[in-house]
Chimera marker file (.cmm) of the C-alpha trace (Angstrom):
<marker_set name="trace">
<marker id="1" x="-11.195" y="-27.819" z="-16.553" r="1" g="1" b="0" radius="0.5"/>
<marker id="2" x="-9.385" y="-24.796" z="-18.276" r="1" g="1" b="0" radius="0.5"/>
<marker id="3" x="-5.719" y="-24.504" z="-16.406" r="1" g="1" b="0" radius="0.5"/>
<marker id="4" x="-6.150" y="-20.485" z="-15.453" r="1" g="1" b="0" radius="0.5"/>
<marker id="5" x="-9.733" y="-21.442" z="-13.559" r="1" g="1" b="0" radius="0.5"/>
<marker id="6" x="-8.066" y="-24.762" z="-12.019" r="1" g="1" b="0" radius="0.5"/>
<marker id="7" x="-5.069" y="-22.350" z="-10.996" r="1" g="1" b="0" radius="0.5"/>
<marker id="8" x="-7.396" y="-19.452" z="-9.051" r="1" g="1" b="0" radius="0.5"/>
<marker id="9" x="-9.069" y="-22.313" z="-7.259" r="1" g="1" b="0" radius="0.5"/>
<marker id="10" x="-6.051" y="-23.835" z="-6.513" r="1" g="1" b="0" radius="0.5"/>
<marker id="11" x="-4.999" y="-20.483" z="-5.299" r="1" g="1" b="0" radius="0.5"/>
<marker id="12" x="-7.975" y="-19.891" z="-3.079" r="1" g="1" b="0" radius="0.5"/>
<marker id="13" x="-7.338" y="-23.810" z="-1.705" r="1" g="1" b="0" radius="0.5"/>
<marker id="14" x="-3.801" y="-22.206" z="-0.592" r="1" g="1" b="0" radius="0.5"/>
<marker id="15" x="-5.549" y="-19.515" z="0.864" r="1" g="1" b="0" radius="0.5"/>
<marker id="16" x="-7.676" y="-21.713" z="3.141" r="1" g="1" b="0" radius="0.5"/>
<marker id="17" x="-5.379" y="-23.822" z="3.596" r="1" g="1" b="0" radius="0.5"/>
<marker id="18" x="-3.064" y="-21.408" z="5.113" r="1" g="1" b="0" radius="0.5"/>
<marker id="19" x="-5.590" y="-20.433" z="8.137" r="1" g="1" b="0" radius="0.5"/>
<marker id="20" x="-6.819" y="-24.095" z="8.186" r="1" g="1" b="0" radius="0.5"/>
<marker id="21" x="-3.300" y="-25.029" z="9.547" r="1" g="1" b="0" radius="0.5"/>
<marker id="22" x="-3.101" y="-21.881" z="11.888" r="1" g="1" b="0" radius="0.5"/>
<marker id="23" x="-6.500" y="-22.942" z="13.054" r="1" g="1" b="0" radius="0.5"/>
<marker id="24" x="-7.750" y="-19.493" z="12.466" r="1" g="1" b="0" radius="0.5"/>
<marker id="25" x="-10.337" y="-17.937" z="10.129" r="1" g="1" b="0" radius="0.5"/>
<marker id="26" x="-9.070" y="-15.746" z="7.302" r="1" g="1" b="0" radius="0.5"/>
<marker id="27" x="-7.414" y="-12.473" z="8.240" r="1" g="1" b="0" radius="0.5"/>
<marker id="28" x="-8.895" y="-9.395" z="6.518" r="1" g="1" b="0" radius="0.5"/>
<marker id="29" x="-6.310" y="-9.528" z="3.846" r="1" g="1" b="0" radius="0.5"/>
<marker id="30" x="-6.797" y="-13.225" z="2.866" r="1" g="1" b="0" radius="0.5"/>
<marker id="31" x="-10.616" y="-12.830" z="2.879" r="1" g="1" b="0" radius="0.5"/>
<marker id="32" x="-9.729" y="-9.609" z="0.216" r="1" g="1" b="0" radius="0.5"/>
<marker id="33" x="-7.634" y="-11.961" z="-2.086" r="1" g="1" b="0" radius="0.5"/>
<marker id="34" x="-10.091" y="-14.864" z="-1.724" r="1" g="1" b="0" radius="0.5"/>
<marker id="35" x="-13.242" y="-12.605" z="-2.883" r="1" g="1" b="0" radius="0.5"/>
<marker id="36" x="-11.130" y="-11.370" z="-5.568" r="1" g="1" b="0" radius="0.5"/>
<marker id="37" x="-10.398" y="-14.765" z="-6.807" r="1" g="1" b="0" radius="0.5"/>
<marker id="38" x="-13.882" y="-15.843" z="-6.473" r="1" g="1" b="0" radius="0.5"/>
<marker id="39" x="-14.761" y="-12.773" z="-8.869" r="1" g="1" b="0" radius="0.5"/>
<marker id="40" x="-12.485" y="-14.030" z="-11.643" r="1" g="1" b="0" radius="0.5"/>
<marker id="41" x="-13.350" y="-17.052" z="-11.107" r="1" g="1" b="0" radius="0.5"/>
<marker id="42" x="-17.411" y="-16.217" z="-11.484" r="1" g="1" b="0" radius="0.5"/>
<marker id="43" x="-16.361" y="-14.355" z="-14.387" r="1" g="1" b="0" radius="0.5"/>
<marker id="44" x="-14.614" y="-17.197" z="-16.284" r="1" g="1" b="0" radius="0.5"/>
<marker id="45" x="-17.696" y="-19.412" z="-14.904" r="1" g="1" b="0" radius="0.5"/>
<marker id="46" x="-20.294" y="-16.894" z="-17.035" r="1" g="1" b="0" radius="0.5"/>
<marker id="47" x="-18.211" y="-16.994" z="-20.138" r="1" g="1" b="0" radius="0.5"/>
<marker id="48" x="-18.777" y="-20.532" z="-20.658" r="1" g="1" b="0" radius="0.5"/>
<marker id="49" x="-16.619" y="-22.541" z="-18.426" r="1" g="1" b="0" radius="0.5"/>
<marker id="50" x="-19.478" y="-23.830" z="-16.508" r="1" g="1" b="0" radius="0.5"/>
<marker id="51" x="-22.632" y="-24.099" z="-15.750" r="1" g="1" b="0" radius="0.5"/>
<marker id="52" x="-22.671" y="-24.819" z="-12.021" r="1" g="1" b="0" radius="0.5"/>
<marker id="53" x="-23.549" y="-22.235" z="-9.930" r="1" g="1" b="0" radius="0.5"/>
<marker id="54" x="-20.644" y="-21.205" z="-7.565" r="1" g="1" b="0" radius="0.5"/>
<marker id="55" x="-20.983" y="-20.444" z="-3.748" r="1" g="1" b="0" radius="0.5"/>
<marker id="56" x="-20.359" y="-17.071" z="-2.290" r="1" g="1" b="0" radius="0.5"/>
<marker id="57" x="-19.515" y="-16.735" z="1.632" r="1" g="1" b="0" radius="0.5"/>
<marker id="58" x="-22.252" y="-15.943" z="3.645" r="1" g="1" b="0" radius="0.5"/>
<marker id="59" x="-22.533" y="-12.614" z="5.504" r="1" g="1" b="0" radius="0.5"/>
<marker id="60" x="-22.088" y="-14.462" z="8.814" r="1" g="1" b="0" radius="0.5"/>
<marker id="61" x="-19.196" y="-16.343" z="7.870" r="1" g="1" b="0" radius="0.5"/>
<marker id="62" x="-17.773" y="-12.412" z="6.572" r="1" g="1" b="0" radius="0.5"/>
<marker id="63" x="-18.714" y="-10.804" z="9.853" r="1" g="1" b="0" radius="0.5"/>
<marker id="64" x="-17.196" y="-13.293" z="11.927" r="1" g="1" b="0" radius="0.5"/>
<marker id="65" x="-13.778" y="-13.333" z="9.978" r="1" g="1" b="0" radius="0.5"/>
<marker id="66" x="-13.802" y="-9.390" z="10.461" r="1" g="1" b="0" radius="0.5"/>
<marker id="67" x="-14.292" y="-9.951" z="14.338" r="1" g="1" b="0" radius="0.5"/>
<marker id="68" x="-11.813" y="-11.936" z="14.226" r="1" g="1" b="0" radius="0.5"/>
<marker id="69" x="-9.469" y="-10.131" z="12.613" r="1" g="1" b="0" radius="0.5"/>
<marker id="70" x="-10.041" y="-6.817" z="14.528" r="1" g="1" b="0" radius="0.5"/>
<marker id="71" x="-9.697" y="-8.662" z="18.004" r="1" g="1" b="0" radius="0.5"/>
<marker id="72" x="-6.260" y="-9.866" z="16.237" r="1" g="1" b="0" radius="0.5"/>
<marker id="73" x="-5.489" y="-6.597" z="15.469" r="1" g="1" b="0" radius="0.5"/>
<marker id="74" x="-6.254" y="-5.166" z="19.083" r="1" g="1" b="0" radius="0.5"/>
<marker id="75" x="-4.223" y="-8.035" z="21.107" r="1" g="1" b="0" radius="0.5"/>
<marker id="76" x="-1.578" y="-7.184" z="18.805" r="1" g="1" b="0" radius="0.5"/>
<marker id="77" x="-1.193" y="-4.210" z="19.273" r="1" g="1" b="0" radius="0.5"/>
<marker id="78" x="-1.215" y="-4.393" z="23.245" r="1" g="1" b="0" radius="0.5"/>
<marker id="79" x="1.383" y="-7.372" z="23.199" r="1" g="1" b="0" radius="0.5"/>
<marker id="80" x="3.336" y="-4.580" z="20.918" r="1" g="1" b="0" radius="0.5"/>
<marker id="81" x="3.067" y="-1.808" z="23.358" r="1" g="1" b="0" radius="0.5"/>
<marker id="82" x="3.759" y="-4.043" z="26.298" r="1" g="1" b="0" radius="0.5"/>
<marker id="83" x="7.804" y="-5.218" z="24.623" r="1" g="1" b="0" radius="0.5"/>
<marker id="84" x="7.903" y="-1.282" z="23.439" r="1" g="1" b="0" radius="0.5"/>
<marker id="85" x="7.915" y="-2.734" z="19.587" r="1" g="1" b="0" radius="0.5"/>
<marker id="86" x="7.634" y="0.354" z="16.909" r="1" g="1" b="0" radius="0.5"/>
<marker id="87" x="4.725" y="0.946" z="14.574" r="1" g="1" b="0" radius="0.5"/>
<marker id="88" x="6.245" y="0.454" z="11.583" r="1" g="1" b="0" radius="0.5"/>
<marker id="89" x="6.970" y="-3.438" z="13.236" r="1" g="1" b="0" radius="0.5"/>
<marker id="90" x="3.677" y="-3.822" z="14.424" r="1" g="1" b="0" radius="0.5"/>
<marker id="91" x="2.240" y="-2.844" z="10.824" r="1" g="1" b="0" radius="0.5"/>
<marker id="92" x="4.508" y="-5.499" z="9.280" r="1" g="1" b="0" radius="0.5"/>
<marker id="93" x="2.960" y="-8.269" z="11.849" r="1" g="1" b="0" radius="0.5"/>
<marker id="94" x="-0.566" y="-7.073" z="10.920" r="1" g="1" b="0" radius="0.5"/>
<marker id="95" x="-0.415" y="-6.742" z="7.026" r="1" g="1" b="0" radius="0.5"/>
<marker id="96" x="1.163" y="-10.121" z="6.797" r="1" g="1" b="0" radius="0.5"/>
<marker id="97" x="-1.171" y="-12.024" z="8.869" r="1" g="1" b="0" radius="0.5"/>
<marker id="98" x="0.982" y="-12.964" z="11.989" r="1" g="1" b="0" radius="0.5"/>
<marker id="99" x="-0.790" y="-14.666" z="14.395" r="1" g="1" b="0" radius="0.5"/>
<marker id="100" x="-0.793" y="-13.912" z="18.206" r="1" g="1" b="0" radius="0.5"/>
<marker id="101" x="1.106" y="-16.918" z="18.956" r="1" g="1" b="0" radius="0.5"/>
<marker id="102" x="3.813" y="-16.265" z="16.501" r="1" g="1" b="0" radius="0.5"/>
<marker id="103" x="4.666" y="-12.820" z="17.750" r="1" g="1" b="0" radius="0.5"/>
<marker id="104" x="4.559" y="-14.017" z="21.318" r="1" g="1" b="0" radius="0.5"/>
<marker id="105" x="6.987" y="-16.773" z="20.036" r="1" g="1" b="0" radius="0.5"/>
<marker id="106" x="9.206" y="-13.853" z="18.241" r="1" g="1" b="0" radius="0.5"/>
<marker id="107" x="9.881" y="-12.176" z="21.997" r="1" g="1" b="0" radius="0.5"/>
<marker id="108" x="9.586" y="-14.995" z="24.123" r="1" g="1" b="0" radius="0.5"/>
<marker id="109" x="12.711" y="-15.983" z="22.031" r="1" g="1" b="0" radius="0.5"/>
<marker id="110" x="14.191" y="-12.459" z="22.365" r="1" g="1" b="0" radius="0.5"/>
<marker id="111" x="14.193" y="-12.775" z="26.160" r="1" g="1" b="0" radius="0.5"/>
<link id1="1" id2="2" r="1" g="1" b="0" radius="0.2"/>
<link id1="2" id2="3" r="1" g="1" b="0" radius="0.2"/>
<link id1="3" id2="4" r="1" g="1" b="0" radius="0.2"/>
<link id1="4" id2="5" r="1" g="1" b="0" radius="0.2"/>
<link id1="5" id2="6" r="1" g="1" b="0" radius="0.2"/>
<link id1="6" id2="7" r="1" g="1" b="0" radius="0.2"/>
<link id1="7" id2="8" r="1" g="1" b="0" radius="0.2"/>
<link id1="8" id2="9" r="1" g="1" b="0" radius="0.2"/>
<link id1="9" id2="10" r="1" g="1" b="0" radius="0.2"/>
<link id1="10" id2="11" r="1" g="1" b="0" radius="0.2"/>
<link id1="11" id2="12" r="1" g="1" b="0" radius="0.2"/>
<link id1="12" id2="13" r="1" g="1" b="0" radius="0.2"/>
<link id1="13" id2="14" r="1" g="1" b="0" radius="0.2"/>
<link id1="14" id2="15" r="1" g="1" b="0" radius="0.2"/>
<link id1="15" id2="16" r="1" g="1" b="0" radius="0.2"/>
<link id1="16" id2="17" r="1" g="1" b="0" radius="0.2"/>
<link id1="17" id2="18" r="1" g="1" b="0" radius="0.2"/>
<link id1="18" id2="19" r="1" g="1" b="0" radius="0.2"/>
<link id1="19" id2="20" r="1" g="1" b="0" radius="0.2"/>
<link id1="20" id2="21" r="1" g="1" b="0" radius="0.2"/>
<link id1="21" id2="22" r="1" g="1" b="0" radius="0.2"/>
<link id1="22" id2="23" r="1" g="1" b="0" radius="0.2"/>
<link id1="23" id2="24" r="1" g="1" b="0" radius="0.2"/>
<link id1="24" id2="25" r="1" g="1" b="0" radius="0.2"/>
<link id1="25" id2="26" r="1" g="1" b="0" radius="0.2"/>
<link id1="26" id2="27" r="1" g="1" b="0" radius="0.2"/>
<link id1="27" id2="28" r="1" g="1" b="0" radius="0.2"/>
<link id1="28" id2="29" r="1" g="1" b="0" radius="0.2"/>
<link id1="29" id2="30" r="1" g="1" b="0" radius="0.2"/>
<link id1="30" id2="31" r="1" g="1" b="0" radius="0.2"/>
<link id1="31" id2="32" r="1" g="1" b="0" radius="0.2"/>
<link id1="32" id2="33" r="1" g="1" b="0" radius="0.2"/>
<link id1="33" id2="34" r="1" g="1" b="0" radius="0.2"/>
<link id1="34" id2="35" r="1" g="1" b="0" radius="0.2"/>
<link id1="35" id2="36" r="1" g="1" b="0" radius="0.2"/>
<link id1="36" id2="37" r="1" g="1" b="0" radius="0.2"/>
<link id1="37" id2="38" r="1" g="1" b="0" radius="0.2"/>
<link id1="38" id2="39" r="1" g="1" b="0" radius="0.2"/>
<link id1="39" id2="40" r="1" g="1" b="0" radius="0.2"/>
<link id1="40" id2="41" r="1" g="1" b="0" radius="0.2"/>
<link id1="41" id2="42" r="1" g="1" b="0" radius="0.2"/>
<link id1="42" id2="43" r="1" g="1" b="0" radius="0.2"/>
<link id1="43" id2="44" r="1" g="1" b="0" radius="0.2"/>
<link id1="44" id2="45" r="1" g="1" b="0" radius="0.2"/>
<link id1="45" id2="46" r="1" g="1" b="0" radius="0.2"/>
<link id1="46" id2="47" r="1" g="1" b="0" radius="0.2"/>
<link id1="47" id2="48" r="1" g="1" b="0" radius="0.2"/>
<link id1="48" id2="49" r="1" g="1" b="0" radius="0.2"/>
<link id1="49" id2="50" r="1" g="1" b="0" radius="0.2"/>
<link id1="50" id2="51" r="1" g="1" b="0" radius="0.2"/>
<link id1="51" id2="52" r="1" g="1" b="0" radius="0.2"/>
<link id1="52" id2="53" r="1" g="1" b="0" radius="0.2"/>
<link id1="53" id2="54" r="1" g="1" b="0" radius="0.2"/>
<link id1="54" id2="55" r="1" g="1" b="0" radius="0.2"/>
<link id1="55" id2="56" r="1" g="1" b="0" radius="0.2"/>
<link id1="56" id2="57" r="1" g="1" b="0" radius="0.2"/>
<link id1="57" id2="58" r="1" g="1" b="0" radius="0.2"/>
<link id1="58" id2="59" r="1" g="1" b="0" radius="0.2"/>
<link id1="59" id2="60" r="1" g="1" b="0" radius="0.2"/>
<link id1="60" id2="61" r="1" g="1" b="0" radius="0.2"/>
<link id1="61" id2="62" r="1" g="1" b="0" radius="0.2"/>
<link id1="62" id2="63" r="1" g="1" b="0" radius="0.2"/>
<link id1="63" id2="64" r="1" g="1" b="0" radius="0.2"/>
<link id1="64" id2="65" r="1" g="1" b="0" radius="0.2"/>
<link id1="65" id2="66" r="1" g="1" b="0" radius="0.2"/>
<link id1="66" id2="67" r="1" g="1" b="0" radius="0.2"/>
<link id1="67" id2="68" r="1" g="1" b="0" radius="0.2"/>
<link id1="68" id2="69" r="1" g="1" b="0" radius="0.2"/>
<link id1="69" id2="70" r="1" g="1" b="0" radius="0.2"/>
<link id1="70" id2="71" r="1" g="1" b="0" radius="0.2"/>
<link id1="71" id2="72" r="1" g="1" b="0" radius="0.2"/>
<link id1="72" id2="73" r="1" g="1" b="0" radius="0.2"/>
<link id1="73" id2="74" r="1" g="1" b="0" radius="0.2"/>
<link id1="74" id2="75" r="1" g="1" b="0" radius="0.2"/>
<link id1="75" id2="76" r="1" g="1" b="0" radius="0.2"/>
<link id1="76" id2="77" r="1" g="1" b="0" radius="0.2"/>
<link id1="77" id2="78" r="1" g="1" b="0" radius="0.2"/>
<link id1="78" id2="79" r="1" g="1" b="0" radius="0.2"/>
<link id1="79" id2="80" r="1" g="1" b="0" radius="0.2"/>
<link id1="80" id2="81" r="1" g="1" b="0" radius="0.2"/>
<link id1="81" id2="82" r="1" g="1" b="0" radius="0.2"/>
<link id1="82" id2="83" r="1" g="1" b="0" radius="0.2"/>
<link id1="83" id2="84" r="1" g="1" b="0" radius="0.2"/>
<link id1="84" id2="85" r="1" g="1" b="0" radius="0.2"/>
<link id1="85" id2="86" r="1" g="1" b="0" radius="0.2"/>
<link id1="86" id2="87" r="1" g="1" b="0" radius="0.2"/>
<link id1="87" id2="88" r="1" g="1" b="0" radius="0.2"/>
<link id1="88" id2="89" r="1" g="1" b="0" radius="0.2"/>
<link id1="89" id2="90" r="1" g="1" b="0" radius="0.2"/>
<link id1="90" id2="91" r="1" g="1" b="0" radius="0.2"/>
<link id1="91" id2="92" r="1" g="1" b="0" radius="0.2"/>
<link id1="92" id2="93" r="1" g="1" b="0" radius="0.2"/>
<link id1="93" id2="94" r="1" g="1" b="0" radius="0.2"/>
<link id1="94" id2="95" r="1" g="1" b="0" radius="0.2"/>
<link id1="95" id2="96" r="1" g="1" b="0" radius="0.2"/>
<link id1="96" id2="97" r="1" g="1" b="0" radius="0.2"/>
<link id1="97" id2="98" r="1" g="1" b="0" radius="0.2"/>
<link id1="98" id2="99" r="1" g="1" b="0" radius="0.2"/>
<link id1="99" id2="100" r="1" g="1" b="0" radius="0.2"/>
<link id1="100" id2="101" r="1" g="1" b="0" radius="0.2"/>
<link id1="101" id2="102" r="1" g="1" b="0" radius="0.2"/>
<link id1="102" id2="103" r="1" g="1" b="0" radius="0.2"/>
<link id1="103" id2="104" r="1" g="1" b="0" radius="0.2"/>
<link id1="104" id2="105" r="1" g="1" b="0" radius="0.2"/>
<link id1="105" id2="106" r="1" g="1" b="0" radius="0.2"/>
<link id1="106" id2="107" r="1" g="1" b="0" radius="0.2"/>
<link id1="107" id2="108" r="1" g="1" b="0" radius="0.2"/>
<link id1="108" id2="109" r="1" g="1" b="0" radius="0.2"/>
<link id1="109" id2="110" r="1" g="1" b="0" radius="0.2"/>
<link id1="110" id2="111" r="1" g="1" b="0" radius="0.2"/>
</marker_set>
């Protein structure tokens, strides 16, 4: 297998991976990266590096990470608003994918 194609998989492995062990479905962000891996990928695939045909996420599997990640998004920003965190805090915790539990954890700690 060519090493760039073997290294965007690998990178997309990381990405699931990453919410695998959170026990969580991709966050918004992750499901961004993972598409755009999957499109070089697919392009590398149609200049010759394979012929296998290579599987694109359903719809439903899409809709449901975006659920996901908006009810995320929502519970974090209550728990923010409840421990009088600022914005520009709460934004951090969002963009990087921080999970309920590990904010909880981050002022549970703090009190």
């Amino acid at each position: 297998m060519n090493p760039e194609l073997r290294a965007l998989i690998e990178k997309q492995q990381g990405i699931l991976n990453t919410a695998k062990s959170a026990n969580r479905d991709l966050t918004t962000e992750e499901q961004t990266q993972f598409d755009e891996l999957q499109r070089e990928i697919n392009a590398l695939k149609s200049n010759g590096e394979s012929n296998h045909p290579t599987p694109t996420p359903s719809p439903d599997n899409t809709q449901r990470a975006l659920e996901l990640e908006r009810k995320r998004i929502s519970e974090l920003s209550s728990l923010c608003r409840s421990f009088d965190v600022d914005n520009k805090e709460m934004e951090r915790f969002i963009s990087e994918g921080t999970t309920i539990d590990q904010v909880r954890s981050l002022f549970w700690k703090n009190n």
